[in-house]
C-alpha positions in Angstrom: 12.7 20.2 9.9 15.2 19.6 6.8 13.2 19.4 3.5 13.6 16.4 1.2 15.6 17.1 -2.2 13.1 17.6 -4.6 15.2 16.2 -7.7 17.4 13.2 -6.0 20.8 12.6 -8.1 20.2 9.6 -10.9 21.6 6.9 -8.8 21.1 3.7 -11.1 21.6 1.4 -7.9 22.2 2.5 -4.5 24.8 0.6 -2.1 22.3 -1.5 -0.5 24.2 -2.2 2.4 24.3 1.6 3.8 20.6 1.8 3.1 18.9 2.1 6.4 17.9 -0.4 8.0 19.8 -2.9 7.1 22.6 -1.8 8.9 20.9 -2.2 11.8 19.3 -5.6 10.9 23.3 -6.2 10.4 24.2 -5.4 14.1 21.2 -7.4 15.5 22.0 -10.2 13.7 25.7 -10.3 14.9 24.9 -9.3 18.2 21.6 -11.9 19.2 21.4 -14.1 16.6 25.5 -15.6 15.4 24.3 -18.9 17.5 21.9 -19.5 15.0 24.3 -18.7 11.3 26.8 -20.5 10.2 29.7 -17.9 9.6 30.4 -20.3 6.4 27.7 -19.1 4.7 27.0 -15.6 2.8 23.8 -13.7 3.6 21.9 -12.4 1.0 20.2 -8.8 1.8 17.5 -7.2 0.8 15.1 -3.7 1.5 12.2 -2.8 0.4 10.6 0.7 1.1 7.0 1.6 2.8 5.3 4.6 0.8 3.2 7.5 0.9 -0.5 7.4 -0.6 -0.7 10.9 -2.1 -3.4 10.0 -4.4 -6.1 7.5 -5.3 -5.9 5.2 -1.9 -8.9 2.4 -1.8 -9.9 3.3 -5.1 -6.8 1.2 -6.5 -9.3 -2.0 -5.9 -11.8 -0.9 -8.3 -9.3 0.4 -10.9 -8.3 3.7 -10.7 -4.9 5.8 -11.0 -3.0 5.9 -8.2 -0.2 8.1 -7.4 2.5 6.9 -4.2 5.7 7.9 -3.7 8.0 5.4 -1.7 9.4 6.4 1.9 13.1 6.2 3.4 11.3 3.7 6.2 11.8 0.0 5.1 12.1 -3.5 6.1 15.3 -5.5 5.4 15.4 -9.1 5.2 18.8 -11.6 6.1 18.8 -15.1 4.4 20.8 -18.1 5.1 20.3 -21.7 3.7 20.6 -24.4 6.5 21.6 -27.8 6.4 18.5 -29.4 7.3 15.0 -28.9 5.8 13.9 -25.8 8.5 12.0 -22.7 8.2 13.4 -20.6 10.5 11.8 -16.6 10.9 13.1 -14.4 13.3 11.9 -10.6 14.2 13.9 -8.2 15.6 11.3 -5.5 16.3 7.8 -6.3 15.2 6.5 -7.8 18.6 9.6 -6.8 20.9 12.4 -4.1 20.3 14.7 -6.0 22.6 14.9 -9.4 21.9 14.0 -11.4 18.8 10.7 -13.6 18.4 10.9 -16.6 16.4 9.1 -18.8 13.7 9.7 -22.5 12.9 7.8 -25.0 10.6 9.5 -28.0 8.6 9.4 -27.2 4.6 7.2 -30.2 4.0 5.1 -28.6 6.5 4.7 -25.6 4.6 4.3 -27.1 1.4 1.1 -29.5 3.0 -0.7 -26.8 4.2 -3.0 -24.6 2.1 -3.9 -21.2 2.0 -6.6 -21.2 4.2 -5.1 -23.6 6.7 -2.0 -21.3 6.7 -4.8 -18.5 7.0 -5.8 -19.9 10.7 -2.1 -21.0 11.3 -0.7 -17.5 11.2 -4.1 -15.8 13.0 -3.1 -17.1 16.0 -1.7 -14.8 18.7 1.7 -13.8 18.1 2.1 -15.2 14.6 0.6 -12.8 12.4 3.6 -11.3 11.3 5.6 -14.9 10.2 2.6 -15.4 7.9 4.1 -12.1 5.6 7.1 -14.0 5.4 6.5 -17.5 5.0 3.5 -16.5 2.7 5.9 -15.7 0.4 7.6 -18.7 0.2 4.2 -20.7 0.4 3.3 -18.8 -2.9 6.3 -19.3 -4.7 5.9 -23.2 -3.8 1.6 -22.8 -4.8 3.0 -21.4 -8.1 5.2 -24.0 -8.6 8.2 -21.8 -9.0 9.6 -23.6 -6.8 9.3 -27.6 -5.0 9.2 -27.4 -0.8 8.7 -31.1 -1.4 12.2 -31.7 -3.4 14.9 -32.8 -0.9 17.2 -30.8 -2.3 15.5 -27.9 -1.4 17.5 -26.6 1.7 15.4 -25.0 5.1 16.2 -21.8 5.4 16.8 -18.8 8.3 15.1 -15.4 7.6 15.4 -12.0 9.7 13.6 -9.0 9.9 14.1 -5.4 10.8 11.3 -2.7 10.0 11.5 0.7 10.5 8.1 1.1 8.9 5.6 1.9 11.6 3.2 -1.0 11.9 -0.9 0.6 11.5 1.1 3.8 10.2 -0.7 3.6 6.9 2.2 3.3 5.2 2.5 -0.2 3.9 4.5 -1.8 6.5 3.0 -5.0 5.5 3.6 -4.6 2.0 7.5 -3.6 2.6 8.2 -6.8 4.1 6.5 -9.2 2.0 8.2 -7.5 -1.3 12.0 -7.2 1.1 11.3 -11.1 1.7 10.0 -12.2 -2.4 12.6 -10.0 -3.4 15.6 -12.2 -1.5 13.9 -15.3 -2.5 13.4 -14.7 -5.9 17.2 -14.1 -6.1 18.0 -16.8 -3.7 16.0 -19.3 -5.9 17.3 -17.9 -9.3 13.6 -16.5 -10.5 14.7 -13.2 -12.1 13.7 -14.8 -15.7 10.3 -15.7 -14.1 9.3 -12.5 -11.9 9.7 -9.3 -13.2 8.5 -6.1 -10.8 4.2 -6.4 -11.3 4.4 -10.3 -11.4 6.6 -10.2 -8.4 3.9 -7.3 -6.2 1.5 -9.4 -7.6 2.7 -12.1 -5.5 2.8 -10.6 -2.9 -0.6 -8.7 -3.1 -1.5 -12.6 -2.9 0.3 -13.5 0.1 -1.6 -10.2 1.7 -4.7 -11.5 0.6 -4.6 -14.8 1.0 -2.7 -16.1 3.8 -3.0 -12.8 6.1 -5.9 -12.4 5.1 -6.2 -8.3 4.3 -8.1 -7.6 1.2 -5.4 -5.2 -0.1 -5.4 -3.9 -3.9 -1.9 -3.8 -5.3 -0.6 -0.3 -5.2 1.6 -1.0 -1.6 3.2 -3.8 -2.9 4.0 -2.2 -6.6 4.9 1.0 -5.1 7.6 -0.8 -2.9 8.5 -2.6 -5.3 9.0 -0.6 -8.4 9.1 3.3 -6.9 11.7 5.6 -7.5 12.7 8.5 -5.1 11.4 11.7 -5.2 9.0 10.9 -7.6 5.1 10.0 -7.6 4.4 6.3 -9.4 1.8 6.2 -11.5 -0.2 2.5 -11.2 -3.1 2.2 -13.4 -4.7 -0.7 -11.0 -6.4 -2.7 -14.1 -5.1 -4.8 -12.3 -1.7 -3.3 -12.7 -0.2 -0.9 -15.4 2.6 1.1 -14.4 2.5 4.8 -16.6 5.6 7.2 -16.6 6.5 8.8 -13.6 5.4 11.9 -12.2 8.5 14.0 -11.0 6.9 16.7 -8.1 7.1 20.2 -9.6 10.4 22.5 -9.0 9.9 23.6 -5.5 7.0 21.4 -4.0 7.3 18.2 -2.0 4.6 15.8 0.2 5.6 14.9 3.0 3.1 12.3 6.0 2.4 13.4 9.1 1.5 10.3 10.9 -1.6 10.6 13.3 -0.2 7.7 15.8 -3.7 6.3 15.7 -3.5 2.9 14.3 -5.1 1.4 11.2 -6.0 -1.5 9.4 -6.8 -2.7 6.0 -7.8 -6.0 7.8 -10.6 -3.8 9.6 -14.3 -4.9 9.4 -15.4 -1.3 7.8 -12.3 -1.5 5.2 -14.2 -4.8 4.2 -17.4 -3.7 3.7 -16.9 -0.7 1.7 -14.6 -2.5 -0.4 -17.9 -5.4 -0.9 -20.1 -2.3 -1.0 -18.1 -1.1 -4.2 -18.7 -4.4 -6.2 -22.4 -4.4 -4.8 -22.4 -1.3 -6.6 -20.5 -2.5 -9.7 -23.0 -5.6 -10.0 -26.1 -2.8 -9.8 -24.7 -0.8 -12.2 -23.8 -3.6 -14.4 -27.6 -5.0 -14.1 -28.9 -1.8 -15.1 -26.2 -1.4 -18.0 -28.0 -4.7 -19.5 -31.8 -3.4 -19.0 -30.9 0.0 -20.8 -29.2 -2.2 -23.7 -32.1 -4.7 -23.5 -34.3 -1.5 -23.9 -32.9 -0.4 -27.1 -33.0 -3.8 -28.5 -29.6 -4.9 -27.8 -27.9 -7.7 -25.8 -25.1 -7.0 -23.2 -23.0 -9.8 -22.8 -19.9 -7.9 -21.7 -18.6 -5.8 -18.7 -18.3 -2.4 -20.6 -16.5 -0.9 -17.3 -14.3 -4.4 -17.5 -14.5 -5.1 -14.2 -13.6 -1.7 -13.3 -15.5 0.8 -11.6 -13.2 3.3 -12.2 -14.2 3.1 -16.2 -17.6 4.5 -15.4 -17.1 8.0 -16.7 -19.0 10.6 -13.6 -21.4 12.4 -15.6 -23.0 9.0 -16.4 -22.7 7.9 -13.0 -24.4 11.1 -12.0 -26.8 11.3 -14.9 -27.6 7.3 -15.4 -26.9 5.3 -12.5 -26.3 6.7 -9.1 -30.1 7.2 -8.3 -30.4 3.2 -8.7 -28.1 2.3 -6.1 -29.9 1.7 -2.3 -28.2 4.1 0.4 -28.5 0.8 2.6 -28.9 -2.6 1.3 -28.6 -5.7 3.5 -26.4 -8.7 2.4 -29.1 -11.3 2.0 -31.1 -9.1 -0.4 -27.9 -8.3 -2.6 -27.3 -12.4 -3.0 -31.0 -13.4 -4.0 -31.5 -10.4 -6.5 -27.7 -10.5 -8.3 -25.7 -13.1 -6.5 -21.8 -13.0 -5.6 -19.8 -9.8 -6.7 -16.9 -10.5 -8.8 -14.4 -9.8 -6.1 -12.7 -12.3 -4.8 -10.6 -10.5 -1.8 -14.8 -10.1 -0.1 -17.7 -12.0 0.1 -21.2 -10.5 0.8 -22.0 -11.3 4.6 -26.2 -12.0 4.0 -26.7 -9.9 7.6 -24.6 -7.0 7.1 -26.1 -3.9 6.0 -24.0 -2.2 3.2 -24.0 1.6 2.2 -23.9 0.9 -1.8 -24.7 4.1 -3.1 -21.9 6.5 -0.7 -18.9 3.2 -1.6 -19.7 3.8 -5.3 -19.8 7.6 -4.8 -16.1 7.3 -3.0 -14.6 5.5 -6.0 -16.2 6.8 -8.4 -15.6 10.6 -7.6 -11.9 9.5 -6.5 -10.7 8.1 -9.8 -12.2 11.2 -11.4 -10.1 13.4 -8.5 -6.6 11.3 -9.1 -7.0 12.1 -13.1 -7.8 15.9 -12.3 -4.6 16.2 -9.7 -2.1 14.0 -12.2 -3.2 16.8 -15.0 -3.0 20.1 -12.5 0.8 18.5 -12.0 1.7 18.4 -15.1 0.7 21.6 -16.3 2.6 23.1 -13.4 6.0 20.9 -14.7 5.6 22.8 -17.7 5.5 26.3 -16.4 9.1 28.3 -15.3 9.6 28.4 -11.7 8.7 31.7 -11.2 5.0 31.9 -13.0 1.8 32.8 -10.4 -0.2 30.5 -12.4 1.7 27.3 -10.9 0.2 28.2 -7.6 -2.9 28.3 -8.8 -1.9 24.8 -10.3 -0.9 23.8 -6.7 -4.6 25.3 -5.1 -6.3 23.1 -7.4 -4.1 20.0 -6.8 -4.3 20.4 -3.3 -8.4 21.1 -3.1 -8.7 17.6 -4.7 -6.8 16.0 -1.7 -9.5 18.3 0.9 -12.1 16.4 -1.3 -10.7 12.9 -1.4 -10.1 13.3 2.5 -13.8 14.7 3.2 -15.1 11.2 0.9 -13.1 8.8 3.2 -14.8 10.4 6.0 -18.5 10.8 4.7 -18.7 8.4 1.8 -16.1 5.2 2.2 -16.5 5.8 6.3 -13.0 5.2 6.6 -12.5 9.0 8.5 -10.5 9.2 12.2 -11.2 12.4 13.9 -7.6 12.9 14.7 -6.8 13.0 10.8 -9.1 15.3 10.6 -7.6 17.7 13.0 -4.5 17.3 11.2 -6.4 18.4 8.0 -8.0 21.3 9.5 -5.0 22.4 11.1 -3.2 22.5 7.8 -6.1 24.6 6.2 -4.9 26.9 8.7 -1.5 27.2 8.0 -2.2 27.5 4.2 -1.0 31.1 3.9 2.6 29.4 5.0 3.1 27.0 1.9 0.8 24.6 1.9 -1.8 23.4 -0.3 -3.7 20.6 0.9 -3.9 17.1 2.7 -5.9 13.7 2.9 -5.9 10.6 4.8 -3.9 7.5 3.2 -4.2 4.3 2.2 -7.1 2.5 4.1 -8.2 5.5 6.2 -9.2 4.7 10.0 -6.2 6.9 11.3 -2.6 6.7 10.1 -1.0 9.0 8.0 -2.2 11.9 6.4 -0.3 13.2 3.2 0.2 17.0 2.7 1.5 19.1 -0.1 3.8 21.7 0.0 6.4 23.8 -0.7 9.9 23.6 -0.3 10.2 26.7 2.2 11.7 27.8 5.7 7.7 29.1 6.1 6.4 25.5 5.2 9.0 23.6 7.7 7.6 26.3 10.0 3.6 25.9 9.4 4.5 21.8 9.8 6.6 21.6 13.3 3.3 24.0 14.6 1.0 21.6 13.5 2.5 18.7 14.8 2.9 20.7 18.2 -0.9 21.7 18.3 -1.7 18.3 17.4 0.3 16.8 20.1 -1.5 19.5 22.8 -5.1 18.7 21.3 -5.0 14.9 21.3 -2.1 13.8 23.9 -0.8 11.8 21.0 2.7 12.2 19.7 2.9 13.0 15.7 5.9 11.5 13.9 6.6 13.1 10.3 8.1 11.2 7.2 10.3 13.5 5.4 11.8 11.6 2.9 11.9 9.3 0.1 14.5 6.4 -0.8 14.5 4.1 -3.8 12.1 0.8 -3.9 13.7 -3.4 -3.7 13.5 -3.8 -7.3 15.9 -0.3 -8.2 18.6 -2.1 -5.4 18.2 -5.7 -5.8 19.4 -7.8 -3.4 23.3 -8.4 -2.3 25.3 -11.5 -0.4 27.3 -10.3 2.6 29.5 -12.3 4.6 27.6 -13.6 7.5 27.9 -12.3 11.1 
């Protein structure tokens, strides 16, 4: 296992077109797909990365830090104009590594439709993964950026290649809807009208909305706007992007991924995302009676929207012993109503655990702020002091405790993440320092801190091979970082 180079050399924009995989998406294209080109026409490339959650996870919905670091696995997107009025989407690998699948639909199709109707166009079998791409295209057209209905707009053929493991629980969704805004926004001349957080923004939508996922926004951002070898700093309210984090002189994270695949579009994902604005409502209706007590009138959201605001001691001290362990949907509605959020709706026959959602978030956002802070101490110590391992215990003890809330409090846990987890407690004495589960839990990837170290490679290829004897399943690790769409653009190449 060869370790990732901590500090990357400042490359201000990398040659897109040795970036994998769009090399590959290159050879596919010339090889199954020159039929369907016209050789007369450029293509215009683009790559955008998946990324690592080290930090913060499900908490980005309800507002808190986050802290990702983008991966060298991507998606690259070909585009050609066609003559006619077409939309043509074609997949190299998502449904079959052998042979493209294919999406049509005329333009003024598109634009007729809205987003729930593309919603239950792209649920049905086989489609899913065209509604990430022409999602994108529907929301420029919502957004009136640009006009599917103008004749002059001309139909247009879009490939994919992904080498971002689909229910990996690194974003592959998210890496393909910013590859394919990112080629459209230059194909269209947008740059003056999308800059990075409008354009993830977009894209958060077309996850949302037409896939129907309720996604925050730290995927799409960290593809977007992440730079190697660092950790991106999103303040998710809804989306402010702080300085960069570079990893200390000598540490790294890497993902080992469980092979057991996840979901955001899940049915417990859902629900303790609803349970977290359940909570925020409770909260919020308590907020007013205390003020209303002490002869004063709440009229606004002091947490502004934003569980994340609520400070933990209060939480603890004011709040928590209010909120039900188990509340059923019906009850929620006739005592406060709808929640704020507009990604769930409260199901009146589900039963929702309020008070261990709120405890997830609430506990995490605290946890990302600690773990930022134990980072940047260590930055500022030389190399060689003891007390930046101490640093690295602390950081890595707050990953053990946002891994051990997924599992008990947002009930997002897998058992084979867990093993991972234990098994990397184990090896601690070798370099390491701790490890969650990412992104929207349920299996995928787990993220692990460590040092840069012969010892460490050591203590990782171990646990991937006790892994592999305990569960039959085969661990895959992602070792590297690579530079997000907006830090390489997009380029026109000749056609195949």
């Amino acid at each position: 296992m060869t370790p990732p180079n901590p500090r990357p050399p400042a490359d201000p924009q990398p040659d897109l077109s040795r970036l994998d995989p769009v090399p590959v998406l290159l050879r596919r294209l010339a090889g199954e797909l020159s039929a369907e080109l016209n050789p007369a026409l450029p293509l215009r490339l683009s790559r955008a990365p998946g990324r690592l959650d080290v930090m913060g996870g499900i908490a980005d919905y309800t507002g808190s830090l986050v802290c990702e670091m983008p991966l060298d696995r991507a998606a690259a997107v070909a585009l050609q104009e066609r003559a006619d009025r077409q939309l043509r989407i074609f997949s190299f690998n998502l449904l079959d590594e052998h042979q493209p699948f294919t999406f049509g639909m005329p333009l003024e199709a598109l634009a007729d439709h809205s987003a729930q109707t593309l919603r239950r166009e792209f649920a049905q079998p086989g489609r899913r993964w065209a509604g990430y791409i022409a999602g994108c295209l529907f929301i420029l057209h919502e957004q009136k950026l640009i006009d599917l209905r103008d004749p002059a707009v001309r139909g247009l053929n879009l490939a994919l290649y992904s080498t971002v493991p689909l229910g990996a629980g690194i974003s592959s969704s998210a890496a393909i809807e910013v590859a394919t805004m990112m080629n459209l926004r230059d194909h269209f001349g947008l740059a003056s009208a999308l800059d990075p957080l409008k354009l993830a923004a977009m894209c958060q939508s077309v996850e949302n909305r037409i896939v129907g996922a309720p996604c925050g926004i730290m995927d799409q951002v960290a593809s977007c706007a992440g730079r190697p070898g660092t950790l991106m700093r999103l303040q998710c309210q809804p989306h402010t992007l702080l300085p960069e984090l570079p990893l200390p002189q000598g540490i790294r994270v890497i993902g080992i991924n469980s092979n057991v695949k996840h979901s955001v579009g899940g049915g417990q994902y859902g629900k303790t995302r609803c349970a977290a604005f359940m909570a925020h409502s409770i909260i919020l209706s308590k907020m007013r009676q205390i003020g209303h007590a002490a002869g004063k009138q709440l009229t606004e959201d002091p947490l502004r929207g934003y569980l994340a605001n609520l400070p933990l001691d209060d939480y603890k001290r004011y709040f928590r012993q209010y909120l039900p362990k188990q509340m059923k949907g019906i009850d929620f509605l006739n005592q406060y109503g709808p929640t704020i959020d507009a990604a769930t709706a409260v199901h009146p026959d589900h039963e929702y655990t309020v008070q261990q959602a709120a405890d997830h978030h609430v506990f995490e956002a605290h946890r990302v702020r600690n773990f930022v802070q134990f980072l940047e101490q260590a930055n500022q110590l030389p190399p060689d002091s003891p007390d930046r391992f101490i640093l690295f215990d602390k950081a890595g003890h707050l990953m053990y405790a946002s891994h051990l809330s997924y599992t008990n409090d947002a009930l997002l846990g897998a058992d084979e993440c867990d093993l991972l987890v234990e098994l990397v407690r184990k090896h601690e004495p070798k370099g390491l320092y701790g490890a969650k589960i990412t992104g929207g839990g349920s299996g995928g990837t787990v993220a692990i801190l460590a040092d840069i170290s012969s010892k460490s490679d050591e203590a990782l290829n171990q646990i991937m091979a006790e892994y592999k004897d305990r569960t039959g399943r085969t661990p895959e690790a992602f070792l590297h970082s690579s530079s997000g769409a907006w830090q390489v653009g997009t380029i026109l190449s000749k056609s195949t």
